[in-house]
C-alpha positions in Angstrom: -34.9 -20.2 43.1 -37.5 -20.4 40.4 -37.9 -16.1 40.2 -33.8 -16.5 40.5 -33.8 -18.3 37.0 -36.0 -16.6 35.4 -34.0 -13.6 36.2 -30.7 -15.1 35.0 -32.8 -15.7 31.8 -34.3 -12.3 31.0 -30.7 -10.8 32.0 -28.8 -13.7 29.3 -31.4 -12.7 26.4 -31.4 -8.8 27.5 -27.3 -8.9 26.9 -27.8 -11.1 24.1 -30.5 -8.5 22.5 -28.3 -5.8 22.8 -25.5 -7.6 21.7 -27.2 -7.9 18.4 -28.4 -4.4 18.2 -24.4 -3.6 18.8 -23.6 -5.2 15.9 -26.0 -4.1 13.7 -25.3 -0.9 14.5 -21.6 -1.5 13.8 -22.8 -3.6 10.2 -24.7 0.0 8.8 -21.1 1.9 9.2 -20.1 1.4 5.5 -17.3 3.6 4.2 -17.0 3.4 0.5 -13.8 4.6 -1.4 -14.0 6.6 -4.9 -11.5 7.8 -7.0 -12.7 11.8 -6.9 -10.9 12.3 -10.2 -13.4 10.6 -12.7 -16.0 13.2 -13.9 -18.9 12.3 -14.0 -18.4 9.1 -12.0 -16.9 11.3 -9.3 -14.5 14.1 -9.0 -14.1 16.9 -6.4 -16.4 20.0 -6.4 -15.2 23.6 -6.0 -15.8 23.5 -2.4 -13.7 20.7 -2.6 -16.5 18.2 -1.6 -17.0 14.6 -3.7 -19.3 15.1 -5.5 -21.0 12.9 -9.3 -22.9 10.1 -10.0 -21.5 7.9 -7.9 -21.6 10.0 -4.9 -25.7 10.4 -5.5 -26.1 6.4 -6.1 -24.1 5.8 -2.8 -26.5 7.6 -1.0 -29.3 6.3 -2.4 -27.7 2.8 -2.3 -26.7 2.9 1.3 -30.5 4.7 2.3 -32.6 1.5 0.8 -29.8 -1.2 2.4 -30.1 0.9 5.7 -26.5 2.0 6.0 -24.8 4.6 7.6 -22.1 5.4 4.9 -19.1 7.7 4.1 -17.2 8.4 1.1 -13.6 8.6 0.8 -11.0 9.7 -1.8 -8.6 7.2 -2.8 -6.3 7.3 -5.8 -7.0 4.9 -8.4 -3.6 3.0 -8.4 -4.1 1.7 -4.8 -8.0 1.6 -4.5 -8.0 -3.0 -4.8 -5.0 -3.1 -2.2 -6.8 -0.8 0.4 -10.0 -2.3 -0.1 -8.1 -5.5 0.8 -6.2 -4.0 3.6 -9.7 -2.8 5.2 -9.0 1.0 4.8 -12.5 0.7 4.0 -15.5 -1.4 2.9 -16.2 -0.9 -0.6 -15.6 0.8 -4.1 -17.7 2.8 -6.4 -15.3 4.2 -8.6 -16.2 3.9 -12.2 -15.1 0.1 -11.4 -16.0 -2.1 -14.3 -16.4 -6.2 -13.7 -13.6 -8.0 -15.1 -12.5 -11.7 -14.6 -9.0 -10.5 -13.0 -10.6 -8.4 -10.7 -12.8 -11.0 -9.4 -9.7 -13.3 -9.0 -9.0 -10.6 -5.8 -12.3 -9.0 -5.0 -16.1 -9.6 -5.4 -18.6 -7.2 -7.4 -22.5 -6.6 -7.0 -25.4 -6.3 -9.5 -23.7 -4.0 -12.4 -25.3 -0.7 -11.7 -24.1 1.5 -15.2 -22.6 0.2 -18.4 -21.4 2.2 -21.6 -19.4 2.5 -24.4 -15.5 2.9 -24.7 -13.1 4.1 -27.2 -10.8 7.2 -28.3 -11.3 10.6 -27.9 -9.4 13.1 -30.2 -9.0 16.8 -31.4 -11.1 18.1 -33.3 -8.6 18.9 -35.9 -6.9 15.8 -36.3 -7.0 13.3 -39.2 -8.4 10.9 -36.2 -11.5 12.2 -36.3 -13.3 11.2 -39.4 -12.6 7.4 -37.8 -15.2 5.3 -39.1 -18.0 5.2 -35.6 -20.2 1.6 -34.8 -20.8 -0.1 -31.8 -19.4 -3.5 -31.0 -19.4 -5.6 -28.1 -16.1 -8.1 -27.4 -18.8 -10.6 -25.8 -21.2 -11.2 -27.6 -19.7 -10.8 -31.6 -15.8 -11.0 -30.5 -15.2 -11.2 -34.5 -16.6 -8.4 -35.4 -15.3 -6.0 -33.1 -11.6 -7.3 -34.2 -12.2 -6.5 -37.6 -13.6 -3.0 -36.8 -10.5 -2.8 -34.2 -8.0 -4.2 -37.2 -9.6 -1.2 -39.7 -8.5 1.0 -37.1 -4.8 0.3 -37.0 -3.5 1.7 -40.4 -5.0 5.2 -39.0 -3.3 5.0 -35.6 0.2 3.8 -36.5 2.7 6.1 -35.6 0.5 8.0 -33.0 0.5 8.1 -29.5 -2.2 7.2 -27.4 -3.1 8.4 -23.2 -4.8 5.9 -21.3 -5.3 5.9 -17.5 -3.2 3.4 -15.8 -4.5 0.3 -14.4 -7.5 0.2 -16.5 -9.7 -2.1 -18.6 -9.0 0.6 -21.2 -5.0 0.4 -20.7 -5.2 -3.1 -20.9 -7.5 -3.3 -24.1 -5.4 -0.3 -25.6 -2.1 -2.6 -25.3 -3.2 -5.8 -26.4 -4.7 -4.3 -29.8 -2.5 -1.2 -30.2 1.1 -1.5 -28.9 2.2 -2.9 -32.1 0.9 0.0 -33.8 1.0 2.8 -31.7 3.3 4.4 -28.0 0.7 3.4 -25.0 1.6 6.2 -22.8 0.3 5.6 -19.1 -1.6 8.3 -16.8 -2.0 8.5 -13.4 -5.6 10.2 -14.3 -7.8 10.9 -16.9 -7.7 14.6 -16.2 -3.6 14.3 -16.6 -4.5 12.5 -20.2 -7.0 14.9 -21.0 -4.8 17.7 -20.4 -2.1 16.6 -22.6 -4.3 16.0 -25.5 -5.6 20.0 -25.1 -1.8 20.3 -25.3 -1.4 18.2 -28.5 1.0 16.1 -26.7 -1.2 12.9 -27.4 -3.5 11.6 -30.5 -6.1 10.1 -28.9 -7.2 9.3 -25.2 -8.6 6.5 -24.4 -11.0 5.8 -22.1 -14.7 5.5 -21.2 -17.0 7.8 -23.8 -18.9 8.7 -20.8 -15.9 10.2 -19.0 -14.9 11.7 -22.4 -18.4 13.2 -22.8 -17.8 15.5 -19.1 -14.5 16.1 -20.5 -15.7 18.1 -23.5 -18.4 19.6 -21.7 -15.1 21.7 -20.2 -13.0 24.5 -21.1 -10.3 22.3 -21.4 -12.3 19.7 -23.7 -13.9 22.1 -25.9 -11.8 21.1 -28.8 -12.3 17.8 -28.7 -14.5 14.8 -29.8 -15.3 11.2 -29.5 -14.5 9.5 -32.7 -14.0 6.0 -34.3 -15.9 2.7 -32.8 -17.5 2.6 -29.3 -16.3 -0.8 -27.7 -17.4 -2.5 -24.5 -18.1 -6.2 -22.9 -15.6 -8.5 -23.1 -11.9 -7.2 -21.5 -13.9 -4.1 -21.2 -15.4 -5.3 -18.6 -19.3 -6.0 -17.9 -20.7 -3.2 -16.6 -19.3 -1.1 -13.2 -20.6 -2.7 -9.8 -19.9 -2.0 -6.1 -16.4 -3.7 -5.4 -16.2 -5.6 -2.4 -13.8 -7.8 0.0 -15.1 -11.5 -1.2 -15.5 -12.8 2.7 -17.9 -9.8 2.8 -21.2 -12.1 1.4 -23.6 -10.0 3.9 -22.8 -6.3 2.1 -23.0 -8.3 -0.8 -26.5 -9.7 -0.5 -27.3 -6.0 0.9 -26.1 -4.0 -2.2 -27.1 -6.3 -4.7 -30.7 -5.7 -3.1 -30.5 -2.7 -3.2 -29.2 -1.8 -6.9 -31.8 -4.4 -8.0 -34.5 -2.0 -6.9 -33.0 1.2 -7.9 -32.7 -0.8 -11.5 -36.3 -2.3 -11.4 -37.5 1.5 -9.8 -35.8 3.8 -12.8 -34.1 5.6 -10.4 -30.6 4.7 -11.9 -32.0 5.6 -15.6 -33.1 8.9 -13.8 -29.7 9.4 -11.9 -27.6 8.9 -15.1 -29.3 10.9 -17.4 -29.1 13.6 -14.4 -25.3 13.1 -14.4 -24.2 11.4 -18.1 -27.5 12.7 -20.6 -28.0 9.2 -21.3 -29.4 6.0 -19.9 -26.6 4.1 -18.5 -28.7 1.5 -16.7 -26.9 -2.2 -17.7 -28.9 -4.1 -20.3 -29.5 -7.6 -19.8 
């Protein structure tokens, strides 16, 4: 009877042991969604693989919190609703932290943070804008006045902004009154209609801007005027995740932490963007 027990016990634990292992081998199956159209955040190769900065953080990301993960490509408009719907797990997408956004879905550690603001032709009035930095957090005032100097030089001019953005949303609440906000379903369709000289200015992040002109289609243009960020700007691009999802929080926060603390996302961005994009604190 006793052997009996002890049998009954080494058999409960031995299920319960490889229950466990189960499910941690189902918790390192992460699939992360990107946008694939956001150079150099993450866009599609010529072999047609995903490819950017993102795509290399990922994988370094997922190697230090032990996860099995795959990228997919997901279109911008619907990336928060399939996220939600558990079409995957998370989002590295050029994502930036913004208080709406956290209303539906949770964010990690900020992993990058940079500058936004317009990019133009190289032959247009625009570009001798006046430049400066200015951050809508921490000196709101100032950045307004810059942003109000700015307005006699864009009335009457049409801007491209990507749709459902922190840049759309900044772009209309200072510029509407002064200038058409037309709406993109991608940068690269806003970029190509500025080569065309169907739009003033783009605006957007100066990072993605930056790739942009690093192309034959962007060769002609510049970044010019103010760079803005913080504030409704967001504050700085994290990991998006499903709020219930606390465990791949505490996992990815970990894990950006020490590629922060380590340099390797001050080495992976100046790879990918020729500057140091690691968040300031």
């Amino acid at each position: 009877m006793k052997f009996a027990k002890l049998a009954l016990v080494a058999s409960a634990v031995l299920v319960l042991g490889l229950a466990a292992t189960d499910a941690s081998a189902q918790m390192r199956k992460v699939k992360i969604a990107t946008e694939g159209a956001y150079a150099p955040w993450n866009f599609v190769n010529s072999q047609g693989k995903l490819e950017g900065f993102e795509l290399e953080l990922g994988a370094e990301l997922c190697k230090r919190a032990k996860f099995d993960c795959e990228f997919v490509a997901q279109d911008w408009d619907g990336i928060i609703p399939s996220l939600q719907a558990k079409k995957y797990d998370a989002i590295m997408a050029g994502m930036n932290i913004t208080p709406r956004r956290l209303e539906t879905i949770n964010f990690t550690t900020a992993y990058a943070a940079g500058a936004h603001g317009f990019m133009v032709l190289k032959s247009s009035p625009l570009a001798k804008m006046p430049g400066g930095e200015y951050n809508l957090t921490k000196d709101l005032a100032a950045a307004e006045k810059a942003i109000n100097e700015l307005k006699p030089m864009l009335k009457g001019k049409i801007l491209g902004v990507q749709g459902s953005t922190t840049n759309l949303a900044w772009a209309e609440k200072y510029f509407k009154d002064v200038a058409e906000i037309r709406e993109y379903k991608t940068t690269e369709q806003h970029d190509l209609d500025l080569a065309a000289g169907r739009l003033d200015a783009t605006v957007g992040a100066h990072s993605a801007a930056k790739a942009t002109m690093e192309t034959a289609t962007g060769k002609d243009m510049m970044i010019a005027g103010p760079g803005f960020s913080g504030g409704m700007l967001g504050l700085g691009v994290a990991v998006g995740l499903r709020k219930e999802d606390a465990d791949l929080k505490t996992a990815f926060d970990d894990a950006v932490k020490s590629a922060i603390d380590d340099g390797t996302i001050k080495k992976l961005s100046e790879k990918w963007f020729k500057v140091d994009m690691t968040p300031k604190s």
